[in-house]
C-alpha positions in Angstrom: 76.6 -22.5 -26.9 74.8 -25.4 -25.6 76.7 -28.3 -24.9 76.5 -31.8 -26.5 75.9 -34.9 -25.4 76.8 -38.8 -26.7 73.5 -41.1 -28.3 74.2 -43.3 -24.4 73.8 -40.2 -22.4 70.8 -39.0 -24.3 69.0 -42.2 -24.4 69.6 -42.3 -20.6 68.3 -39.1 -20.0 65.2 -40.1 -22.1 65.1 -42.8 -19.8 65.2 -41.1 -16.5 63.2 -38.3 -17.3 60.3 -40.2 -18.7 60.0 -41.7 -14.9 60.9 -38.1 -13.3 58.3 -36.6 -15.1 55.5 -39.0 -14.0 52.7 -37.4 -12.2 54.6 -34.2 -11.6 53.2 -31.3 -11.8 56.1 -28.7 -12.1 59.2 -29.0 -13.2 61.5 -25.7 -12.5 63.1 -24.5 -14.5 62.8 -27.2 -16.9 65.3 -26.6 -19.2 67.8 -26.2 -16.6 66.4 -29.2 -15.0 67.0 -31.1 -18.9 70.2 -29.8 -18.7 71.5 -30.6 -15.7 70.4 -34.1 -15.8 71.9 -34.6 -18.9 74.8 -33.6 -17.1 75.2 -35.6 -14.3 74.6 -38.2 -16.5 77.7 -37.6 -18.4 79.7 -36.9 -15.2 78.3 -40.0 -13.3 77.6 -37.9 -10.7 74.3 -38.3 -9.2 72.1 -35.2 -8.0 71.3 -34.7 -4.2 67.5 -34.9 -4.2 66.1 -33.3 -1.1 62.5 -33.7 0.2 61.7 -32.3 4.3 59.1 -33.5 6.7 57.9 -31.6 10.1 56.9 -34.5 12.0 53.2 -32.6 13.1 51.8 -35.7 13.3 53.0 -39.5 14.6 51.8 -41.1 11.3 53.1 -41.7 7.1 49.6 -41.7 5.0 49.5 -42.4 1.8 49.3 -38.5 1.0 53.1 -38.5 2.4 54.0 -41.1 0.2 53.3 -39.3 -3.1 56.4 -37.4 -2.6 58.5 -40.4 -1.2 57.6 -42.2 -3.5 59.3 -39.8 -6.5 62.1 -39.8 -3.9 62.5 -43.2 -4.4 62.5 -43.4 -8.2 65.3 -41.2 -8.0 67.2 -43.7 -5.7 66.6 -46.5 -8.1 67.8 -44.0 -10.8 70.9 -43.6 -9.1 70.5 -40.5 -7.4 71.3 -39.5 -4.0 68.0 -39.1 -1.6 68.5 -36.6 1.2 65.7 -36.4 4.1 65.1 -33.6 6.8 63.1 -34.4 9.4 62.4 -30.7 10.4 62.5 -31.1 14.0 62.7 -27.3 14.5 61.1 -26.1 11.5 57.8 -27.7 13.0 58.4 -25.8 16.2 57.2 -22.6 13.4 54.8 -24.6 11.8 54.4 -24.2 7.9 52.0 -21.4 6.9 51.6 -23.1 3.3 47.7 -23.3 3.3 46.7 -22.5 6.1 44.0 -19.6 6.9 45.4 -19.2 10.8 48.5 -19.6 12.8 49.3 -23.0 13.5 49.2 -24.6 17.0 52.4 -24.9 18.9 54.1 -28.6 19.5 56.0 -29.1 22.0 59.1 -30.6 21.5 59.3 -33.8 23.0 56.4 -34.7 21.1 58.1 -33.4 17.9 60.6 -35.9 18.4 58.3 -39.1 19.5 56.8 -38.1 16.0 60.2 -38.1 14.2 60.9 -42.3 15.6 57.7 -42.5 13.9 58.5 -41.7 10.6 61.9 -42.7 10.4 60.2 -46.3 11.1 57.8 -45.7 8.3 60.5 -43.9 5.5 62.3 -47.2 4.9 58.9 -49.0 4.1 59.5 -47.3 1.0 63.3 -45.9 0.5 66.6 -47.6 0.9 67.9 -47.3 4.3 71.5 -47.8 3.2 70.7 -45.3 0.3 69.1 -42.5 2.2 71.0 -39.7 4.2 68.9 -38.6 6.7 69.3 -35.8 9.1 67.3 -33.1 12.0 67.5 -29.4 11.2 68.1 -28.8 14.5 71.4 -30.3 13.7 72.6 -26.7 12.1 69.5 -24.5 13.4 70.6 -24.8 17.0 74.2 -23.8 16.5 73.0 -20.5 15.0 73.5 -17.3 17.1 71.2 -14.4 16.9 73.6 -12.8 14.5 73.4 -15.5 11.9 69.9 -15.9 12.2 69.7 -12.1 11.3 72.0 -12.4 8.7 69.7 -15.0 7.3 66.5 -13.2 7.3 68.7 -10.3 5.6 68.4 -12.6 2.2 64.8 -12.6 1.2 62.1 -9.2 1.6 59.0 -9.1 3.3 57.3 -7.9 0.0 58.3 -11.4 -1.3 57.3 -13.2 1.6 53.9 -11.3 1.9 53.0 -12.2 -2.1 52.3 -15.6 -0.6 49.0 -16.4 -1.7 48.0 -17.6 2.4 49.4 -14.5 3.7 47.6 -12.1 1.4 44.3 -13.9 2.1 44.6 -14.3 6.1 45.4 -9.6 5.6 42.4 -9.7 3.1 40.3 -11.3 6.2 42.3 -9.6 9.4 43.3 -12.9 10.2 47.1 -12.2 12.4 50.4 -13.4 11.1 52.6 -14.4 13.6 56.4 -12.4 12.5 57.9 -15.9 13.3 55.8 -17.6 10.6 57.8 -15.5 7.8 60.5 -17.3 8.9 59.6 -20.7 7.9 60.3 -20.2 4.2 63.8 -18.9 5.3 64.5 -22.0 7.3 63.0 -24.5 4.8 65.7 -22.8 2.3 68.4 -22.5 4.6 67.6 -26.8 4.6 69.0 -26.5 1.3 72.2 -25.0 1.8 72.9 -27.2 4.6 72.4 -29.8 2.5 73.5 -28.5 -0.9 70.9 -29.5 -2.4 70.1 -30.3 -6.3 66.9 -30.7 -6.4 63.8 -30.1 -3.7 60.7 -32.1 -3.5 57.4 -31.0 -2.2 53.6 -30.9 -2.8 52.3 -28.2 -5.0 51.6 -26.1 -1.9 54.8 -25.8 -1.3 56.1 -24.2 -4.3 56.7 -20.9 -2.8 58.8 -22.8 -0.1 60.6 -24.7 -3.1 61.4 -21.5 -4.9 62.5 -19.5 -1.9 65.2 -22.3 -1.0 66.8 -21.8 -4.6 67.0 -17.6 -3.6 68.6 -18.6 -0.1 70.9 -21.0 -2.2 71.9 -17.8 -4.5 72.4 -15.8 -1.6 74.9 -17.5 0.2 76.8 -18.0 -3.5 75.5 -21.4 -4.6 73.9 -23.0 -6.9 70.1 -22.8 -7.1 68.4 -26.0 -6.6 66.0 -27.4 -9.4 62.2 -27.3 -8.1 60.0 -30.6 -9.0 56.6 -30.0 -7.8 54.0 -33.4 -7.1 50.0 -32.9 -6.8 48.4 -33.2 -3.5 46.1 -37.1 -3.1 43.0 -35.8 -2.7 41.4 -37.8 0.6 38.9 -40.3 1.0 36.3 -37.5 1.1 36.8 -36.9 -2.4 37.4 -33.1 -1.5 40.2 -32.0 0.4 43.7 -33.3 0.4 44.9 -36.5 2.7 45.3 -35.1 5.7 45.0 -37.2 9.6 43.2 -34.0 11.1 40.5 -34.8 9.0 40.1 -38.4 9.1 40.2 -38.6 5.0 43.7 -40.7 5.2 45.1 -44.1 4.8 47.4 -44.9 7.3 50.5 -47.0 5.5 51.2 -48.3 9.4 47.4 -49.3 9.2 46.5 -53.3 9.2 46.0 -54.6 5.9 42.3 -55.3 6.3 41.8 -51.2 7.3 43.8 -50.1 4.2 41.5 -52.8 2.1 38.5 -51.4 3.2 39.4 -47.4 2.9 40.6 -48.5 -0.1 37.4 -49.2 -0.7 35.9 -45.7 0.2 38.3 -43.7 -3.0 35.6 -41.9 -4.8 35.2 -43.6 -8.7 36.8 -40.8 -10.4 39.8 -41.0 -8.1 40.9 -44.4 -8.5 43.3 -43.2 -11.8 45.1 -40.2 -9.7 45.6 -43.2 -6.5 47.0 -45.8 -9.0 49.2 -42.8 -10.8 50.2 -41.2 -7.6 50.1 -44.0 -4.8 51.7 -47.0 -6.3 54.8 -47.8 -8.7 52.8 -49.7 -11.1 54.0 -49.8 -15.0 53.1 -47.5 -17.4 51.3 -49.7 -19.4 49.2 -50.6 -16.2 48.6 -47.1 -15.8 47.6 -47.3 -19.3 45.0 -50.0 -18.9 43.8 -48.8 -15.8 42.4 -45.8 -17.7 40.9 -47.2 -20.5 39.5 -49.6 -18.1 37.8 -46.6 -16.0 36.9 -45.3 -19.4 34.5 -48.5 -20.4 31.1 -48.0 -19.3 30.8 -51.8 -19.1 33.1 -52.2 -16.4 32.4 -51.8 -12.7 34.8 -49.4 -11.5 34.4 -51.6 -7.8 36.4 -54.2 -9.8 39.8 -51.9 -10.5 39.0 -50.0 -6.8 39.5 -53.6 -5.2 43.0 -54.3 -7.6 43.9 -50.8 -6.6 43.5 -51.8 -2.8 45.5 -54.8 -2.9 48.3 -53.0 -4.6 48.6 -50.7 -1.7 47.8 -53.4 0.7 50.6 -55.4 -0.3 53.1 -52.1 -1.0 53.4 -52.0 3.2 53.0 -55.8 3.9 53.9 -59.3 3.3 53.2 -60.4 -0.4 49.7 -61.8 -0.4 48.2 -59.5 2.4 46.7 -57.8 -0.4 44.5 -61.2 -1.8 43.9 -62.1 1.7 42.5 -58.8 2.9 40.5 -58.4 -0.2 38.9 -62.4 0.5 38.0 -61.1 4.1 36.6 -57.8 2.6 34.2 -59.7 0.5 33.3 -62.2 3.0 32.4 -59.9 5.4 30.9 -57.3 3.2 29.5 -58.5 0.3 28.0 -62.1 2.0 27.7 -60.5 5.9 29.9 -62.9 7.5 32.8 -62.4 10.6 36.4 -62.0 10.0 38.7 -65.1 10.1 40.7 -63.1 13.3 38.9 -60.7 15.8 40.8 -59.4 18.2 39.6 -61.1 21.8 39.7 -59.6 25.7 38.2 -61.3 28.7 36.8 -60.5 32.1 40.6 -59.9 34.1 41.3 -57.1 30.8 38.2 -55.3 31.5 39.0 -55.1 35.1 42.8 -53.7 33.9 41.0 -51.1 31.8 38.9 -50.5 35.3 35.7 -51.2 33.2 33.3 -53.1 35.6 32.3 -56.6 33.5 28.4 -55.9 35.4 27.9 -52.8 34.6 29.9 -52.2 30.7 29.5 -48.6 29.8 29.6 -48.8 25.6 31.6 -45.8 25.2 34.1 -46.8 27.6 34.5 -50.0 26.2 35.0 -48.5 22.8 37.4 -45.7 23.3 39.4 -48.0 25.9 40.2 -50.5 23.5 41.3 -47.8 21.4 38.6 -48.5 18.6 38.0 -44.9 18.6 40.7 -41.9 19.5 38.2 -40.6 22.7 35.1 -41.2 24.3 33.2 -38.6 22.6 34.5 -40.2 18.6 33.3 -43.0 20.4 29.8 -40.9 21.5 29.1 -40.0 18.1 29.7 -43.3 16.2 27.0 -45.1 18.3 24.7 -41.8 17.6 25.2 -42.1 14.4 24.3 -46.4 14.4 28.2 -47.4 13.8 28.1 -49.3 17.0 26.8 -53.1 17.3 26.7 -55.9 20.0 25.9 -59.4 18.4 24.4 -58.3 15.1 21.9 -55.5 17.1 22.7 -51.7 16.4 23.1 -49.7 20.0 22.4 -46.2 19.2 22.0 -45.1 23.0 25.7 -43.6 23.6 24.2 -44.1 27.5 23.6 -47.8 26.7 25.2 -49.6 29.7 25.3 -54.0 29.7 26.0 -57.0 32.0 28.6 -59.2 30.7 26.7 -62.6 30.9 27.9 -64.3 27.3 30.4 -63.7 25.0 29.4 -60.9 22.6 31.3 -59.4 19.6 31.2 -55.7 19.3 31.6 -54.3 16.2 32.5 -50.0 15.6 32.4 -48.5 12.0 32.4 -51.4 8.9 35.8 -53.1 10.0 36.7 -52.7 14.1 35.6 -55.6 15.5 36.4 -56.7 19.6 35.3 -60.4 20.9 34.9 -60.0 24.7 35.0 -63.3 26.7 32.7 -64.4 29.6 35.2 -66.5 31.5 
C-alpha cells in the first residue's frame, strides 16, 4: 500500500523536485526516487548525495561544474553533499568512453591535482556543508582477500555489456583486467559512504548503476541514480574536456572566460545558460524565446551569458567589466586597460637573451602557450603579433630596442620593457 503524505510534505516535494529535475537527464528509478524524497521530507532527514572526481587533471571547467552544480542545489535543499576525490580510483583510470586504455598517473601528481580541486569545489559548494573525503582512505586498508571478495559481487558478462568495452573487442582494441575494476571501486565509493543518491554525467550511468548492485550486495540499500548531460565544448562537437582545448577554465581570468564565452556556438547558448549557471526559471524561459526571435542577435544573450559565468567565479561586476574590455578591444581594435608587463632583468631570469629574442621562447616562457611547439603552431597559424604586425616565421628572432607589446591568440597580451 503506498504510503501517504501531508498537503506540507507534498508541496515540498513539488518544490524540491521541480529544481532536482532541472536539466537532468535520468532519473533512476524515478518512482523510488519520488518516493523516497517524499520521505525524507517527512522524516527531516536529508539524503546523502554523492558525486566522485579522479583528479586526471589539475583544473575545474565548466563541464565539471554541471554536476556540482546539481550538487549544490541539493545543499541549498537541505541535503547532505558527499565528495570523493578518487585519489586511487584514477590510478585505474575510468574506462567510461574511452576507445583505449588510459595512461597511467603517477601518484604524487594525483594528489597535486586533488589541492587543485579542493580549491576550486568551494567556489561553488559550502565548505561547512560538504563532507569530503579520498578513496584511498578505505581502498588502502583492503587486503587481497577483501579486494577478491569484492570483485565476487558483479560478473564479467555484466561488466563486458558496457557499451566501450564491447566496442574496443569489436575493434581488437586490449582491455586492461584492472580496468574492470573501476566500476567495482566507484561502487564500493558508495558503500563507504552510504550513499543515497549518486551523481554523474550520462557516461557514467553504467558506473551509477553498478554502485546501487555493490550497495545490494553487501545488504544495503541501493542508491537512487540522477544522471546530468555532458556541456558540449567550445567546438560545438565533443564534450568539455582540457585534453582538447574546448574548455573554460572556472580558475581562468575573467577577461579569458569573457572571451571563450564568446566562442559557444549560437545553438549552444540555451544548454550553457540551463546547465552552466543557476539562473531562474523564468530566465531560462526568456532566454529561449529570446534565441527563438529571428530579430535578435544571438551575440547580444552570448555576451549576458558570459558575464553570468564571469561573475559566478569572481567579484560582482568582473562580469560588466570584462565584457567593456571585450568590446573595446574587439569590436573598436583597442588595448586592454591592464597588460601584463616584464623588462630586460626578467628576460635574462627566463635565460632569454634581450639582443637576440627568439619568438617562441618568449611565448611559451611566459607561459602564454603550454610548450614551445603550441607556441610553434600559433605563429604558423598568424596568432602571433608584435606592435600590431603579424609574425608568422616561428624562426622569427628580434632585438629588444623599444618597448613592444606582443599579443598570442585574441586575448594574451605581454608588454616587454626596454629599460
Amino acid at each position: 500500500m503506498e504510503q501517504s503524505f501531508s498537503p506540507e510534505v507534498l508541496k515540498e516535494f513539488d518544490r524540491q523536485w521541480k529544481i532536482i529535475s532541472r536539466g537532468a537527464v535520468d532519473i533512476l528509478p524515478e518512482g523510488e526516487f519520488q518516493n523516497r524524497l517524499k520521505q525524507s521530507i517527512a522524516d527531516n532527514k536529508p539524503l546523502r548525495v554523492k558525486q566522485g572526481f579522479d583528479p586526471t587533471s589539475p583544473d575545474i571547467h565548466l563541464g565539471h561544474t554541471v554536476g556540482i552544480r546539481k550538487l549544490k542545489q541539493f545543499q541549498d535543499l537541505g541535503h547532505q553533499v558527499v565528495l570523493i576525490i578518487g585519489d586511487y580510483t584514477a590510478l585505474v583510470g575510468d574506462p567510461s568512453g574511452q576507445s583505449a586504455t588510459r595512461p597511467s598517473l603517477s601518484y604524487e601528481d594525483i594528489m597535486k591535482n586533488a589541492e587543485t580541486y579542493q580549491d576550486q569545489f568551494f567556489k561553488i559548494l559550502d565548505k561547512s556543508k560538504t563532507e569530503i573525503c579520498h578513496n584511498s582512505d578505505w581502498f588502502k586498508k583492503m587486503n587481497f582477500n577483501e579486494i577478491m571478495h569484492l570483485a565476487t559481487k558483479f560478473t564479467v558478462a555484466r561488466i563486458l555489456e558496457r557499451d566501450d568495452f564491447t566496442k574496443r573487442m569489436k575493434a581488437n582494441t586490449p582491455i586492461s583486467i584492472h580496468e574492470l575494476f573501476y566500476p567495482l571501486m566507484q561502487g564500493y565509493d558508495s558503500v563507504a559512504m552510504k550513499s543515497d543518491l549518486e551523481l554523474g554525467g550520462t557516461e557514467q550511468t553504467f558506473n551509477l548503476l553498478a554502485g546501487r548492485t555493490i550497495q545490494e550486495a553487501y545488504g544495503m540499500k541501493a542508491q537512487l541514480v540522477l544522471t546530468m548531460p555532458l556541456l558540449v565544448g567550445l567546438d560545438g562537437e565533443k564534450k568539455m574536456s582540457k585534453s582538447l582545448g574546448n574548455y573554460i577554465g572556472i580558475d581562468e581570468p575573467a577577461r579569458e572566460i569573457f572571451g571563450k564565452s564568446m566562442s559557444i556556438p549560437d545553438n549552444l547558448i540555451y544548454n550553457y545558460f540551463e546547465l552552466a549557471t543557476e539562473v531562474s526559471f523564468e530566465k531560462l524561459e526568456d532566454v529561449k524565446q529570446q534565441l527563438n526571435d529571428s530579430s535578435v542577435n544571438p551575440m547580444i544573450i552570448k555576451k549576458e551569458l558570459g558575464e553570468t559565468i564571469v561573475d559566478m567565479y569572481n567579484p560582482e561586476g568582473s562580469g560588466r567589466q570584462a565584457r567593456e574590455e571585450f568590446e573595446r578591444v574587439f569590436s573598436q581594435k583597442k588595448l586592454p586597460d591592464v597588460i601584463p608587463e616584464i623588462d630586460e632583468s626578467k628576460l635574462v631570469e627566463l635565460e632569454i637573451d634581450p639582443r637576440k629574442i627568439y619568438v617562441v621562447h618568449l611565448i611559451a616562457k611566459n607561459k602564454m602557450s603550454k610548450s614551445n611547439s603550441e607556441a610553434r603552431k600559433l605563429t604558423v597559424g598568424g596568432g602571433v603579433s608584435i606592435n600590431d604586425s603579424k609574425i608568422t616565421d616561428p624562426n622569427h628572432e628580434f632585438d629588444l630596442i623599444e618597448d613592444i607589446i606582443l599579443k598570442v591568440g585574441k586575448r594574451r597580451y605581454l608588454k616587454i620593457l626596454k629599460k
